[in-house]
C-alpha positions as CSV (number, residue, x, y, z in Angstrom):
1,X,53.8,21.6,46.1
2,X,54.3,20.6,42.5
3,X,57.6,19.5,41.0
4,X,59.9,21.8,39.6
5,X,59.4,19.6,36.0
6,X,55.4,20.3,36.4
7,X,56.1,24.2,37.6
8,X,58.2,24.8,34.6
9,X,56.2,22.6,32.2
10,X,53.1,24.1,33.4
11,X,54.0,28.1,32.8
12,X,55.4,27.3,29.8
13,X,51.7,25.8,28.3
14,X,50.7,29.5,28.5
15,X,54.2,31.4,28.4
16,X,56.4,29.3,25.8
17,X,59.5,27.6,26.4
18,X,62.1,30.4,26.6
19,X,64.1,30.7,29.7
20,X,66.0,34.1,29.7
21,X,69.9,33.6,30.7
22,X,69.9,37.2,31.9
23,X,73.9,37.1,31.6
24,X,75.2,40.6,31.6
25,X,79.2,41.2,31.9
26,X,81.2,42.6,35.2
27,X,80.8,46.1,33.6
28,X,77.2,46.0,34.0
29,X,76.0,48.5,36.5
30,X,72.4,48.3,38.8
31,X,72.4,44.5,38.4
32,X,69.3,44.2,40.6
33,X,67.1,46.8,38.9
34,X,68.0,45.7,35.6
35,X,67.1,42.2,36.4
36,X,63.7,43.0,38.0
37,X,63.1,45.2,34.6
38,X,63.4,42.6,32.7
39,X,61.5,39.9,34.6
40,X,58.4,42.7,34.6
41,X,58.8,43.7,30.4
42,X,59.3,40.3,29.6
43,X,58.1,38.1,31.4
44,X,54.8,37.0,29.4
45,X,57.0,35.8,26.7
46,X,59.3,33.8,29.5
47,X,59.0,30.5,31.5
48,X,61.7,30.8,33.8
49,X,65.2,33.5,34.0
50,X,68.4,31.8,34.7
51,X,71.1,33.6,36.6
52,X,74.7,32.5,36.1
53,X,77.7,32.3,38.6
54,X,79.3,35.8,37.6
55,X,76.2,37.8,38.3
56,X,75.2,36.5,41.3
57,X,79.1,37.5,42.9
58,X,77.9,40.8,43.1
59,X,74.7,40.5,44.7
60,X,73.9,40.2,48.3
61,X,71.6,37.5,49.1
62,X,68.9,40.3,49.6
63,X,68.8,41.4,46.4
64,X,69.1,37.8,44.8
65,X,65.4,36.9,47.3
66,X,64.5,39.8,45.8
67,X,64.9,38.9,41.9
68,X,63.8,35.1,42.6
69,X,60.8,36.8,44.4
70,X,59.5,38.9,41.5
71,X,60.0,36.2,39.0
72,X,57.5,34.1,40.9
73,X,54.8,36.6,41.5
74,X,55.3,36.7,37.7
75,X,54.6,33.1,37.5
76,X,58.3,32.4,36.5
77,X,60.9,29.6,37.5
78,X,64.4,30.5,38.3
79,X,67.8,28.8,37.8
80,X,71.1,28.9,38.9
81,X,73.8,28.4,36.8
82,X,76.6,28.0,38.5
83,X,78.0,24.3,37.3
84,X,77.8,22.6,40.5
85,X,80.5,20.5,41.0
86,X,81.9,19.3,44.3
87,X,81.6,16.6,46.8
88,X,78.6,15.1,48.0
89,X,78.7,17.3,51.2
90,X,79.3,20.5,49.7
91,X,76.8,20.2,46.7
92,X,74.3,19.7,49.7
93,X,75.3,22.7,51.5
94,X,75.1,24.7,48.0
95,X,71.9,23.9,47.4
96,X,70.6,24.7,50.8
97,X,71.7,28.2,50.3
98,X,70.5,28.5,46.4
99,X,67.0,27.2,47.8
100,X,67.0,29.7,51.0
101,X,67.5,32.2,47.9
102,X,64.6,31.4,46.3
103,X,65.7,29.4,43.2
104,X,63.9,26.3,41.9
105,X,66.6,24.3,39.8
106,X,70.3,24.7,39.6
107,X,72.3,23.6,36.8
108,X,75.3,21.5,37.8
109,X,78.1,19.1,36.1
110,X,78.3,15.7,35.9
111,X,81.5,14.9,36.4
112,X,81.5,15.0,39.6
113,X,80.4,11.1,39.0
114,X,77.2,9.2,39.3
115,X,76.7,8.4,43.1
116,X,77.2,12.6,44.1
117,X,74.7,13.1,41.7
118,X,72.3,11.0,42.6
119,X,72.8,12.6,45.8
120,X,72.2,15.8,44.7
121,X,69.1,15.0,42.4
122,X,67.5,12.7,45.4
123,X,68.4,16.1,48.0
124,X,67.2,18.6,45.4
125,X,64.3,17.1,44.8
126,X,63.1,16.0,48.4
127,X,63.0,20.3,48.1
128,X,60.6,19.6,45.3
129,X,63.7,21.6,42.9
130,X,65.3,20.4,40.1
131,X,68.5,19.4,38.7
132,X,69.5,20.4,34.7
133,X,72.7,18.6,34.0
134,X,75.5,19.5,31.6
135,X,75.5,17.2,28.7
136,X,76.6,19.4,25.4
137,X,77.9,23.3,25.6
138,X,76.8,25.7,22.7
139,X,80.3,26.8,22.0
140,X,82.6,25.5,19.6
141,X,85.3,24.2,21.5
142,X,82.7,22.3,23.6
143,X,83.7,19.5,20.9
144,X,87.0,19.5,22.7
145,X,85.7,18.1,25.6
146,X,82.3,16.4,25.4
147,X,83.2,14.5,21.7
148,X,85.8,13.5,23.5
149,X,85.8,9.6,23.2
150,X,85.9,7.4,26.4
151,X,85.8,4.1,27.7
152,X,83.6,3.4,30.3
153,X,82.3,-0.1,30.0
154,X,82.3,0.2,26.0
155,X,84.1,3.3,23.7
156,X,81.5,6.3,23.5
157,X,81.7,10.0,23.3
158,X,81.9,12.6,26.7
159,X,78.1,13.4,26.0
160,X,76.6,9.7,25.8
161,X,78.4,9.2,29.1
162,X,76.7,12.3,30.4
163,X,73.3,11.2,28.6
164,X,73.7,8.0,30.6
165,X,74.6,9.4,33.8
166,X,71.4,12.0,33.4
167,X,68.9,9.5,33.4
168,X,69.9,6.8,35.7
169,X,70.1,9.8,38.1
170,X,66.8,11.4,37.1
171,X,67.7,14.5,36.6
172,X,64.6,17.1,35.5
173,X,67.2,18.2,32.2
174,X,70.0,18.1,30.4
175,X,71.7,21.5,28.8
176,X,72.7,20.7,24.9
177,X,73.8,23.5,22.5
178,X,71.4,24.8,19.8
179,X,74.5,24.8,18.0
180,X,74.7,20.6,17.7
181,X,71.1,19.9,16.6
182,X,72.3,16.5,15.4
183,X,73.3,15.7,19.3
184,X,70.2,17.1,20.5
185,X,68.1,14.4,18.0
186,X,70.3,11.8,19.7
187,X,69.6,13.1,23.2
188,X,66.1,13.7,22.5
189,X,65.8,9.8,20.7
190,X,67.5,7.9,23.9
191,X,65.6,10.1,26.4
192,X,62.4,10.6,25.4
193,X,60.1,11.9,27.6
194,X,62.6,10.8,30.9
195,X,64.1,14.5,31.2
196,X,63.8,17.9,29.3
197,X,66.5,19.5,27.0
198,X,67.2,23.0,27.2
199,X,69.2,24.9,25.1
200,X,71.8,27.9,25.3
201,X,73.2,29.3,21.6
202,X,70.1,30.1,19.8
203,X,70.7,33.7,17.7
204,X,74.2,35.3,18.6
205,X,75.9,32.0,18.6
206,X,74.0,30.7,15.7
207,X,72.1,28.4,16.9
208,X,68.7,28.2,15.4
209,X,64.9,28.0,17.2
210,X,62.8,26.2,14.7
211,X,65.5,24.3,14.3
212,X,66.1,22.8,17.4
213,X,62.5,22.7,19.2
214,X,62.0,20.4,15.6
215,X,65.2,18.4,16.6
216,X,63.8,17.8,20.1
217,X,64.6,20.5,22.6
218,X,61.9,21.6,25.0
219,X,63.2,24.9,25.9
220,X,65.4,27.7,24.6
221,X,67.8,29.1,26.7
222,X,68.3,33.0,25.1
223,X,70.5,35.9,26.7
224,X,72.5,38.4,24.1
225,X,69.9,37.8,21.5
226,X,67.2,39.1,23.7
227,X,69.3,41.5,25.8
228,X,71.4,43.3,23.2
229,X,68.9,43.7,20.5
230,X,67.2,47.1,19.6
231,X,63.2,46.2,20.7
232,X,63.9,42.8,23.2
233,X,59.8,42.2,23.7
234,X,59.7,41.8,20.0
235,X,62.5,39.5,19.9
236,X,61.4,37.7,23.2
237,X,57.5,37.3,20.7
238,X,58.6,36.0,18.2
239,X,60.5,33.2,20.3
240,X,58.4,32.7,22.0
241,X,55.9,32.0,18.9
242,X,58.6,29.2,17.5
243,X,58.8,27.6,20.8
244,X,54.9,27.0,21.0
């Protein structure tokens, strides 16, 4: 079985490089349906669909085999967002159950320090799954935290150290916001072709696509954008024509 780096990278030769954060809020009613709709409308414009924390609470682990299930006969990659952050033990046990669900990466932080994440990347991908890694948020106030400046060996910024952290590791990715194209450049300069960088903000946060597959990102992570507008295959078309 192929990597989850080659999966991905391989579907997206065809399909483009936008990963759908189907995100909807609590309110949202017929999770599972709505999720499998959208895998099956738009899913030749899609690489992979990433699920976040909040709506897989609801689910039963049923109907989450279910989703991951119909993505795949589609061809698709799926991730889980859920910022895994623990100890070494408990990332492991995590994992088990997100693969036993079907999912093929999960996205996780890095500050639960160097040696748990080499665990979990080393684990992960004995599974042949992945590992995306935080190192930049889309929203403004992500400046708060991951500008912050450090010292750890020599003065740098929160993201550098993540940077760092990503590659000794080997993760498959690292998440930076469209919203910072500057810090994906510098991301995509020091890593080169050592890990992907995907991409949350593009559209309702105001992050831009041309923008940021030219500054070095591989592939667009899009949720309101595509979700709340009037015709989503259209907008799902057209980026997936930018990210080609």
């Amino acid at each position: 079985m192929a990597t989850f780096k080659t999966r991905l990278s391989q579907i997206s030769k065809s399909n483009g490089k936008v990963i759908l954060a189907n995100d909807y809020d609590s309110s949202e009613k017929n999770l599972q349906n709505k999720t499998i709709q959208n895998i099956k409308k738009l899913n030749p414009y899609l690489c992979a669909i990433k699920l976040n924390f909040h709506l897989l609470l609801p689910l039963s682990s049923k109907e989450i085999i279910k989703i991951n299930k119909t993505a795949h006969d589609y061809g698709l990659q799926t991730i889980a967002d859920i910022k895994l952050n623990d100890i070494g033990n408990t990332n492991r046990v995590t994992t088990e159950h997100l693969w036993n669900l079907g999912f093929d990466a999960v996205i996780a932080n890095p500050i639960m320090g160097l040696d748990s994440l080499k665990n979990l990347v080393k684990s992960s991908h004995k599974e042949k799954n992945g590992v995306i890694t935080l190192c930049h948020m889309s929203a403004p106030e992500a400046r708060l935290s991951y500008d912050m400046e450090i010292k750890m060996g020599k003065k740098q910024q929160l993201y550098q150290l993540f940077l760092n952290w990503a590659l000794t590791a080997k993760v498959d990715g690292i998440v930076v916001g469209a919203t910072f194209p500057k810090i994906i450049q510098y991301c995509s300069k020091q890593a080169g072709k050592n890990l992907s960088i995907f991409s949350p903000g593009v559209g309702t946060q105001g992050g831009n696509a041309s923008e940021v597959i030219s500054s070095g990102t591989d592939y667009l992570i899009v949720g309101r954008t595509i979700l709340n507008a009037k015709n989503p295959v259209n907008v799902a078309k057209e980026l997936q024509s930018q990210s080609i």
